[in-house]
C-alpha positions as CSV (number, residue, x, y, z in Angstrom):
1,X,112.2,98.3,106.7
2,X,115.6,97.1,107.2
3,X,117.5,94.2,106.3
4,X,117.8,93.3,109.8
5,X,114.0,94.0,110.0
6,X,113.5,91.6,107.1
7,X,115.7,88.9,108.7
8,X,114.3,89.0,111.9
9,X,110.6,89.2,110.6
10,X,111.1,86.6,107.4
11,X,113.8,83.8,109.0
12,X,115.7,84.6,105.9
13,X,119.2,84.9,106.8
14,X,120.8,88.4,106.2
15,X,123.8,87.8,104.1
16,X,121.2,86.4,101.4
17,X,118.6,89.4,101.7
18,X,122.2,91.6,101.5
19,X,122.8,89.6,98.6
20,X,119.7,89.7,97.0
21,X,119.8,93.8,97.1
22,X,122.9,94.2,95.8
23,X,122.3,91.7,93.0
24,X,124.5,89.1,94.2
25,X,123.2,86.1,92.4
26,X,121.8,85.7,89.1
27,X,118.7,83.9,90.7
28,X,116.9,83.5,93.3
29,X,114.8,80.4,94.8
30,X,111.3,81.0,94.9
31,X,111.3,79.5,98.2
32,X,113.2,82.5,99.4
33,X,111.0,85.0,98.0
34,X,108.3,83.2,99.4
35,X,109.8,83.3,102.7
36,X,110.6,87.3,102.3
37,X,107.1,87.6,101.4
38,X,105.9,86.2,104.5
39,X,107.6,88.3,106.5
40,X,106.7,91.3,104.6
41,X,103.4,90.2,104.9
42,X,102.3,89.4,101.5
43,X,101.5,87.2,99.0
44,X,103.4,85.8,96.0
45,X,100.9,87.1,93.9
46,X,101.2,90.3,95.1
47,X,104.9,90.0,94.6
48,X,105.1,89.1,91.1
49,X,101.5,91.2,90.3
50,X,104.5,94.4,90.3
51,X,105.2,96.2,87.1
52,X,108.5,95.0,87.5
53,X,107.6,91.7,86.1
54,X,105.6,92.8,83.3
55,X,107.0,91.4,80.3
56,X,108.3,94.5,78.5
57,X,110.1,95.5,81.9
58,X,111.9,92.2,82.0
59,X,115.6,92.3,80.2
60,X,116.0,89.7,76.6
């Protein structure tokens, strides 16, 4: 999927999913996960149930 794809499917506006890949900001809202998520057609849970998050994967 594109970023464009994102945008147009999630609403959220492409400078911030083009910031959010290229590790723009230090954060992001949940609300804008949440809204990716949508449009990707999962859940939150799903999202955060990655390996990613696993503690030991997450930098001190």
């Amino acid at each position: 999927m594109t970023q464009y794809q994102l945008y147009m499917k999630s609403g959220v506006p492409k400078s911030t999913i083009g910031n959010i890949i290229n590790c723009s900001y230090d954060s992001v809202k949940l609300r804008i996960i949440h809204e990716m998520c949508q449009g990707l057609g999962i859940g939150l849970d799903a999202f955060f149930d990655s390996p990613l998050f696993q503690e030991e994967s997450l930098d001190p």
